[in-house]
C-alpha positions in Angstrom: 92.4 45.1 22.8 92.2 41.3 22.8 88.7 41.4 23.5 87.7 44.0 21.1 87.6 44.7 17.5 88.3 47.8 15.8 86.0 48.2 12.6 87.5 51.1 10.4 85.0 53.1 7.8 86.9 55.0 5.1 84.7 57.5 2.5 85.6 61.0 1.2 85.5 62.5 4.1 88.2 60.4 6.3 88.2 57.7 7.8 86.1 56.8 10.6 86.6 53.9 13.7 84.5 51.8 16.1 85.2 49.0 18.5 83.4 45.9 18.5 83.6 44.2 22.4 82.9 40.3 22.6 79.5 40.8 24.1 78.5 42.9 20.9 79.9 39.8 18.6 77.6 37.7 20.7 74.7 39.4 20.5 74.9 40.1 16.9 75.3 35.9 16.6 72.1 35.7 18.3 70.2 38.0 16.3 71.6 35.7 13.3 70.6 32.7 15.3 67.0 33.7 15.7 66.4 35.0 12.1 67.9 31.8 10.9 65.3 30.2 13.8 62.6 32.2 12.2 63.4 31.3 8.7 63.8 27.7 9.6 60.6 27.6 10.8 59.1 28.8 8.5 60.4 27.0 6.2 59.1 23.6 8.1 55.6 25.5 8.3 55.4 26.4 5.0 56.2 22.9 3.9 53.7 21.3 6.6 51.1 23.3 5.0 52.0 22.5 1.7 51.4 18.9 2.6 48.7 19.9 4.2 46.8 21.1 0.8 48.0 18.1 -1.0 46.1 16.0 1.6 42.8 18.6 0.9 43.4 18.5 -2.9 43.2 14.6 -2.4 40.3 14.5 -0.5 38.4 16.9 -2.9 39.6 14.4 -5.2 37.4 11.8 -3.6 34.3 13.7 -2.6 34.6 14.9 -6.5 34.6 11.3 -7.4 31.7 10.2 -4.7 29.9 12.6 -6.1 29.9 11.8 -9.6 29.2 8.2 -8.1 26.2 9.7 -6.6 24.7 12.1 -9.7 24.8 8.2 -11.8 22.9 6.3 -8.8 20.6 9.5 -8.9 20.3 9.0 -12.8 19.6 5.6 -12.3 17.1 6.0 -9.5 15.1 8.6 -11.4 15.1 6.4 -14.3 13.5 3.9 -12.1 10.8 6.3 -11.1 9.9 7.0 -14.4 9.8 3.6 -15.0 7.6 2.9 -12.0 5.5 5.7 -13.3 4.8 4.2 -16.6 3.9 1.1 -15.0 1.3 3.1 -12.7 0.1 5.2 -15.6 -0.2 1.5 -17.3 -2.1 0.0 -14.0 -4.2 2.9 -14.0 -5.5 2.3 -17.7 -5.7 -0.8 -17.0 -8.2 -0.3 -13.6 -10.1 1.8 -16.0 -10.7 -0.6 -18.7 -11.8 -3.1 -16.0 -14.0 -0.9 -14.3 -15.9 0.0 -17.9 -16.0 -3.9 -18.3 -17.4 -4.2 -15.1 -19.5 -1.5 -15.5 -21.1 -3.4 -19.2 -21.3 -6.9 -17.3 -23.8 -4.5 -14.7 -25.5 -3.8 -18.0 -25.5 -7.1 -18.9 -27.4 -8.3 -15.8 -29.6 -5.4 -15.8 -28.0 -3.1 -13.5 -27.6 0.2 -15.5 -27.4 3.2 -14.0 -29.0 6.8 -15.0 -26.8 9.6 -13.7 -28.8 12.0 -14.9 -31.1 11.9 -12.2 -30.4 12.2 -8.3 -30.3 9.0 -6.4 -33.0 10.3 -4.3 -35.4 10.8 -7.6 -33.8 7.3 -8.5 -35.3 5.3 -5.4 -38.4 6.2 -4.6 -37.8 4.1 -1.0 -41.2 5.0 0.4 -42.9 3.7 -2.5 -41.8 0.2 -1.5 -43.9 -2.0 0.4 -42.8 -3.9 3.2 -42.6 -7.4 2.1 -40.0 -5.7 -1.0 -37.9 -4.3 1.4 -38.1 -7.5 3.4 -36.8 -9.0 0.4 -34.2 -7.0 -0.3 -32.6 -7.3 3.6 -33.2 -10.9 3.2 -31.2 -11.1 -0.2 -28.6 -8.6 0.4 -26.0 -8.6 3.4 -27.7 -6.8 5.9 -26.7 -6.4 9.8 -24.2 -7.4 11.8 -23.1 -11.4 11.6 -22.4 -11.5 15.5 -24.1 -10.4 18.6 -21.4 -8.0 19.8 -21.7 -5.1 16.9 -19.0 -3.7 17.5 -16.1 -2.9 14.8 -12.7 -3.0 16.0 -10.9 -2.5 12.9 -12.8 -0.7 9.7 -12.5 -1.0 6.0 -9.2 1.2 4.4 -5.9 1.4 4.9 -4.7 0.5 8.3 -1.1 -0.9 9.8 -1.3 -4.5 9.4 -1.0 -6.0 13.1 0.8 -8.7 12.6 3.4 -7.1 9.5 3.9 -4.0 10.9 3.4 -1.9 7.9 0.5 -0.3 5.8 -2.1 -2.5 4.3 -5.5 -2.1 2.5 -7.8 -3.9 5.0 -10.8 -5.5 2.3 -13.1 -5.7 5.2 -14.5 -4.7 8.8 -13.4 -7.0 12.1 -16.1 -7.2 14.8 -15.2 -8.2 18.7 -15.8 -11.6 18.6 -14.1 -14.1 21.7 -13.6 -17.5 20.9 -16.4 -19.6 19.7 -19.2 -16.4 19.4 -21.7 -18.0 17.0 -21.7 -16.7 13.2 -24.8 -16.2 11.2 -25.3 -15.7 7.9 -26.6 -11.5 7.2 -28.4 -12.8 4.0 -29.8 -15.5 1.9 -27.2 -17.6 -0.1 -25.1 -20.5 -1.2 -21.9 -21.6 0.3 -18.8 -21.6 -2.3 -16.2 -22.1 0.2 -16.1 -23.8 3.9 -12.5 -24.8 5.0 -9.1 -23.6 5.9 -7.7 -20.7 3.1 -4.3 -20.5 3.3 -3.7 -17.7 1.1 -5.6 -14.9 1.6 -4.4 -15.4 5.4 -8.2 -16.0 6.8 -7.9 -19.3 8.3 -10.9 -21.3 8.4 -13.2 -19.0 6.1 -16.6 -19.2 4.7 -18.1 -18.0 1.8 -21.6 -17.4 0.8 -22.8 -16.1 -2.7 -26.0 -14.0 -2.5 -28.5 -13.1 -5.2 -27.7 -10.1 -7.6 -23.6 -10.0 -7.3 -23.2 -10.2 -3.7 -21.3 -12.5 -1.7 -19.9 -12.3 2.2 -16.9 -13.9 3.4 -16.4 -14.5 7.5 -12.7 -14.8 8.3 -10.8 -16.3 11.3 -13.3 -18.9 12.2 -12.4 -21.9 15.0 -15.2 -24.1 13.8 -17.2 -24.2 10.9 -20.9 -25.5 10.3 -21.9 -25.8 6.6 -21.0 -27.4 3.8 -19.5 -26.4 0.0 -23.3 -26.2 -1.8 -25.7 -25.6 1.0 -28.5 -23.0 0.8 -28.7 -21.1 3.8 -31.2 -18.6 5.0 -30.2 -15.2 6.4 -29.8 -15.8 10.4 -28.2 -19.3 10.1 -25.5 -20.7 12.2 -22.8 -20.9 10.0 -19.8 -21.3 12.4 -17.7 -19.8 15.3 -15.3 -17.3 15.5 -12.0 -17.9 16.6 -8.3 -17.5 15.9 -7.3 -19.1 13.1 -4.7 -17.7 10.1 -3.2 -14.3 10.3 -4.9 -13.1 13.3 -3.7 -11.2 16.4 -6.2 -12.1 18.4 -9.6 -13.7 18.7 -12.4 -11.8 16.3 -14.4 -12.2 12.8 -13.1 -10.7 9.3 -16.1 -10.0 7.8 -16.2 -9.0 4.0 -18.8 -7.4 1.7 -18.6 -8.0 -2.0 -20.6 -7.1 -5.1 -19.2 -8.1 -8.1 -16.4 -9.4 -6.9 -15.8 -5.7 -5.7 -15.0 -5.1 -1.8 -17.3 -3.2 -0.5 -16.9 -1.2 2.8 -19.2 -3.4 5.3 -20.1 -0.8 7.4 -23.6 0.7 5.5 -24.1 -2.8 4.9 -23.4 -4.0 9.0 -26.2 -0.6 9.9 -28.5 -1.3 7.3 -32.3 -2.3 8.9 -35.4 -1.7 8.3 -35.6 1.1 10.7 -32.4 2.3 9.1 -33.5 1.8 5.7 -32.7 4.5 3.5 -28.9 4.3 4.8 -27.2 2.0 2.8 -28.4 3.8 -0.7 -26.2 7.4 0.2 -23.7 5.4 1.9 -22.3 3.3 -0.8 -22.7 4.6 -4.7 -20.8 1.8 -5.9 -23.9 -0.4 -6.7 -26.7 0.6 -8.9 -29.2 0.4 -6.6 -31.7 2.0 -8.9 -32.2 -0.5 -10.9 -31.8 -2.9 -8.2 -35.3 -1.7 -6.4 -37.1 -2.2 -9.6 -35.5 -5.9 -9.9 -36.6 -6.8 -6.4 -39.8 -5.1 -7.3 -40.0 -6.9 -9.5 -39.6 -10.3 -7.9 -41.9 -9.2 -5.2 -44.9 -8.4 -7.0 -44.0 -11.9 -9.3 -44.3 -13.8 -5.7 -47.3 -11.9 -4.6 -49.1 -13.0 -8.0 -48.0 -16.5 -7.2 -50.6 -18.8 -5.8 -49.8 -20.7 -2.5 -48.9 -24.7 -2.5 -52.5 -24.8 -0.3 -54.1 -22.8 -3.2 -52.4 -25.5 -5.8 -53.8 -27.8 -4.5 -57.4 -26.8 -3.8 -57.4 -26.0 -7.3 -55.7 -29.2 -8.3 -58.5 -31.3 -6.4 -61.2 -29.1 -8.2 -59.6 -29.6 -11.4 -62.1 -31.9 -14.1 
């Protein structure tokens, strides 16, 4: 009996005995060993996860925070774009306001328009004789400035090529190598005939025609005329080159009327076999009232006697 145990059981009914051996007290202490085990184990578990939520509830925390940080720079953003939007809605106005005040100074200089008629009824092109619409290609740009005639870059928006980013391009470049001669694609006056240093043109010239137009020829290596000469349409005015913001060799050429820039490219087509061209192509000048101007001016030079007539009537004179 030293190896067992007797376990005695006593009710209403008697008494009743068992006999617990060693090997049955082991077992028993390893089935209390592993449910301790289990319960242990749990018990690290349940406090790793515990942890485990505290860590979460701390990062919610932050992202909580970050994202209130991130609703107020939103706030502030969109109160920026407002802001910006004000200032475009003011710009706008603004554009507005000068475009009516450039639209009474074309009043003012007798350019008014009548859109209550087609252009086509407007400009009665076939009615004008040849020596008016000689004039008007002699006063107005007209043609291309250098032999090549060919655009490489036109008028718009366009990547700038030296910047790398988006950029309103005020005029056309034509393929011009280095030292291509330059002429002038109307009658005029130079205003300007040297290096410009901000509008990123290099050596520039500019020529002021008659009736609001003027032409500017960018990127020049050598220049010909001088601040105040009058030069006739299909002068030498220069060379091309390379000069101020440029890639690479060719001629910035620029239409303007008004002050306004126009796209070149009716103006770099526009012939007298190409005649009618220019008036559908650009609407921004009143070319109505235009014709009757030059029409005008023709018909005042045709009445005009010649210096030979002057002076046979000058001799004859009492």
């Amino acid at each position: 009996m030293r190896h067992r145990y007797l376990i005695t059981i006593t009710d209403y009914r008697g008494a009743r005995h068992y006999t617990l051996t060693q090997l049955m007290k082991r077992m028993l202490a390893g089935v209390l060993c592993a449910v301790g085990l289990v319960f242990l184990t749990g018990t690290l578990l349940l406090h790793g996860l515990n942890s485990r939520v505290n860590e979460l509830n701390g990062e919610l925390a932050s992202l909580e925070t970050r994202q209130a940080e991130i609703m107020a720079s939103n706030d502030a953003l969109l109160a920026d774009r407002q802001a910006l939007q004000r200032e475009v809605d003011e710009k706008a106005d603004s554009l507005m306001a000068l475009s009516s005040e450039l639209e009474s100074i074309e009043i003012l200089i007798g350019l008014r328009a009548e859109p209550e008629r087609p252009l086509a009824q407007r400009i009665d092109t076939a009615s004008q004789t040849a020596f008016e619409k000689r004039l008007m290609l002699e006063s107005i740009p007209s043609g291309f400035p250098v032999e090549s005639e060919v655009v490489t870059s036109r008028f718009g928006m366009r990547r700038h090529p030296i910047r790398d980013e988006l950029a309103m391009h005020g005029g056309a470049d034509l393929r011009a190598t280095t030292g291509t001669p330059i002429y002038a694609t109307a009658d005029g006056v130079v205003e300007w005939a040297s290096f410009h240093h901000n509008s990123g043109l290099g050596k520039m010239v500019k020529l002021v025609h008659n009736y609001g137009f003027s032409t500017i020829y960018g990127h020049m290596d050598e220049i010909e005329v001088q601040v105040g000469t009058y030069i006739k349409r299909g002068e030498l005015i220069g060379y091309s080159g390379n000069t101020g913001a440029s890639a690479a060799p060719h001629l910035h050429y620029e239409v303007r009327h008004l002050n306004r820039r126009l796209d070149p490219l009716p103006f770099l087509n526009w012939s007298i076999n190409d005649y009618d061209r220019v008036f559908t192509e650009e609407d921004r000048v009143e070319w109505e009232s235009l014709v009757e101007v030059i029409r005008r001016t023709a018909s005042v030079a045709a009445e005009r006697p010649s210096s030979l007539q002057a002076q046979n009537w000058s001799a004859t004179s009492p």
